[in-house]
Residue, then its C-alpha position, 0 to 999 in steps of 0.5 A: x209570509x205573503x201579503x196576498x190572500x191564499x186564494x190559489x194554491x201555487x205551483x212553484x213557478x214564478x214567471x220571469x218572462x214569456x213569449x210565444x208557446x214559451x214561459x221563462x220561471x226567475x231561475x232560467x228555466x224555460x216552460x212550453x205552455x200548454x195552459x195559455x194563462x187558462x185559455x188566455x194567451x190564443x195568440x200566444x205570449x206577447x204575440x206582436x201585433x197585439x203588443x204593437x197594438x197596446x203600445x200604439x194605444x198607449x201614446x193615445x189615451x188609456x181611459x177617458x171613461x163611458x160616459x164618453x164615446x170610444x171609437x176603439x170599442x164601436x170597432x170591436x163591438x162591430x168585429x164580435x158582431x160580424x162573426x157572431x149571431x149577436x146585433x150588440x155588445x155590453x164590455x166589461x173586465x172578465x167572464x164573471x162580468x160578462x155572465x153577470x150582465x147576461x144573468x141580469x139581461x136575461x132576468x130584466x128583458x123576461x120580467x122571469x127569475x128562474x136561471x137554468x144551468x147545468x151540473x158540472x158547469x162553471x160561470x164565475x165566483x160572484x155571488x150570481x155566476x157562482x149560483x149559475x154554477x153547477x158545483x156544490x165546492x164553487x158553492x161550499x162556505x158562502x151559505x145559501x145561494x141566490x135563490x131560482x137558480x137550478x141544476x140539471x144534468x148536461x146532455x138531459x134534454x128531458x131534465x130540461x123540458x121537466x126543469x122549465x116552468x112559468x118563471x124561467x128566463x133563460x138557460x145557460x149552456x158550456x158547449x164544452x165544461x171546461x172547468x167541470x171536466x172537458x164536458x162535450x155538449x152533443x149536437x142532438x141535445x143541444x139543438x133540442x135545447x134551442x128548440x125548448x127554449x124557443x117553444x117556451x120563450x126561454x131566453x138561451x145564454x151561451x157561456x164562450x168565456x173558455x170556448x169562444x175566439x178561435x179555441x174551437x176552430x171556429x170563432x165561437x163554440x156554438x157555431x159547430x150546433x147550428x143554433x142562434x143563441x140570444x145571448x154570448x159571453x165572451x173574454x179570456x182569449x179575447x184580449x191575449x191576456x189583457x182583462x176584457x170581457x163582453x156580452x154580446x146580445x141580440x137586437x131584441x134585448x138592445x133597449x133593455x139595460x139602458x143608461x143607469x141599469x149596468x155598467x162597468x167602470x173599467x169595461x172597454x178600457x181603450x188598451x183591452x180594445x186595442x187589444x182585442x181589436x189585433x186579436x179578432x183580426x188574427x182569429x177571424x181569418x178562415x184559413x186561421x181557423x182551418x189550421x186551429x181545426x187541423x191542429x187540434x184534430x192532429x193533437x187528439x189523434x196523436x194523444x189518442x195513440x200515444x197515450x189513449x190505450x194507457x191503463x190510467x187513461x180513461x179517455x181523450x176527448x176535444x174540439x179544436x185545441x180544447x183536450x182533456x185526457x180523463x185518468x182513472x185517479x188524481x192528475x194533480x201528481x201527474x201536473x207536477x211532474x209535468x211542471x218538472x219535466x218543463x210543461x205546463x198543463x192544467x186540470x178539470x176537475x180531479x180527473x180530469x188534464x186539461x190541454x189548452x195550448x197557443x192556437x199558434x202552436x206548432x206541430x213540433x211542440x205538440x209532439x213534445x208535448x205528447x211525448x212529455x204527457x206520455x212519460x208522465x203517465x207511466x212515471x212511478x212518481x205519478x203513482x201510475x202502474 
């Protein structure tokens, strides 16, 4: 019996060693990732300017804590600021983390309480972002959620307006739910939202944990909407699979989480930042974002073709290389085949496969990969007809 906590339910998979778009299992089998760790890995598996990096770091000093100055953070900080709408930078170990900072940030800089999300949505399982999260099974079994958290549809800019009152500090928004379905924010809802916000003086905190660093073909998902958030959450890709996370707030909330009111022990740990530092130099690059967009267009149009007309399939839907294929029953017999058949994909809710590849990956693997999905999908073993 395993000495870990039953919190996963694991495939039968265990990782030897991976580089690139490939995992390699302790019996030699070998795997294209198409999950990236869950939206993890965006430079793919030991990509080797990031494993130069940490290992430059690693000669240095790995932890000195923050009560001392870190160049390596104020560099990172000043990268995540000049590609973002924010002025200043809170790091800390994981998106939960980050949301965490920014629910608190939100609640402390507007002396209000009352924290609008959205259903479907997904913020983090500590008691706060669990609350911020719009899914009745993230909630089940812990007993009453923290209290002025609420819940309106996604895309419902009236449900908004009706939801915001005298006590709303912020709303938090997924421009894509990833964990809820792969959920695509529309533009006129989305820029009506920053406009509620704005007229109400409600602070908009935009949740990049899955969307942010390149997945999008831009190096936040907000930047598609032209809209200035106050506050981003950032982490998953921003460290290659290293634990990192950040807030990243605007000019006017600088003053309000001084020294005492949050911090984090391990937050913009040296080798998170050499890390991330090697990342943001690859992600940040132009011509590396218009090949990221020009990847994901080519993969919908190829899903869409190969398997978009199947009876099973509901939809295909993205941005960047953020898909989902939407089926009409459970995926998960479909994600076990693939497992079998050497591909790794992950869900989104019950419906819902999620395809969140290396933005590195190349044209010849995603055509593998289609090709793989469609034998997939019209396996009798999937339960497919």
């Amino acid at each position: 019996m395993s000495a870990l906590f039953p919190t996963y339910k694991r495939f039968d998979l265990s990782a030897k060693q991976a580089s690139g778009t490939v995992v390699e299992d302790t019996e030699g089998n070998t795997y294209l990732d198409f999950g990236s760790g869950i939206g993890v890995c965006n430079l793919g598996h030991r990509h080797p300017d990031v494993q130069q990096a940490l290992e430059n770091q690693l000669n240095h000093y790995w932890h000195v804590s923050n009560l001392y100055h870190n160049p390596i953070q104020e560099e990172v900080a000043d990268s995540l600021v000049q590609h973002s709408a924010g002025e200043h930078v809170f790091f800390c170990n994981s998106g939960t983390e980050a949301n965490e900072a920014a629910i608190k940030l939100a609640r402390k800089a507007t002396g209000k309480h009352k924290i609008i999300s959205f259903e479907q949505s997904f913020h983090g399982r500590t008691l706060g972002s669990m609350a911020a999260t719009g899914q009745e099974k993230i909630h089940s079994g812990f007993g009453p959620m923290l209290e002025t958290f609420s819940y309106v549809p996604f895309n419902d800019s009236n449900a908004v307006k009706k939801a915001v009152d005298s006590d709303t500090a912020a709303v938090m928004l997924e421009l894509i739910q990833g964990e809820g379905g792969i959920n695509i924010a529309d533009l006129d809802f989305v820029r009506e939202l920053a406009h509620i916000c704005q007229e109400s003086d409600v602070l908009l905190i935009v949740d990049e944990v899955q969307t942010g660093i390149g997945r999008t073909g831009k190096p936040f998902a907000y930047q598609h909407y032209g809209i200035t958030p106050d506050i981003i959450t950032s982490a998953k890709g921003l460290a290659n699979g290293i634990p990192v996370g950040a807030m990243i707030a605007k000019q006017t909330l600088r003053d309000v989480l001084g020294p005492g009111s949050h911090a984090a022990t391990f937050g913009g740990n040296p080798l998170a930042m050499a890390a991330a530092q090697a990342v943001l130099k690859h992600v940040s690059q132009d011509e590396f974002l218009q090949e990221v967009t020009e990847k994901g267009m080519y993969l919908l149009a190829t899903l869409n073709e190969s398997v978009g007309q199947l009876p099973v399939v509901s939809s295909v839907r993205g941005t960047g290389l953020m898909l989902g294929i939407e089926c009409s029953q459970d995926v998960t017999p479909v994600i076990e085949l693939l497992l079998d058949k050497g591909l790794l994909v992950l869900s989104a809710g019950p419906n819902v496969i999620r395809l969140l590849p290396p933005l590195t990956v190349s044209k010849k693997e995603m055509d593998a990969a289609v090709q793989l999905i469609r034998e997939v999908l019209t396996d009798e073993k999937a339960y497919i007809s």
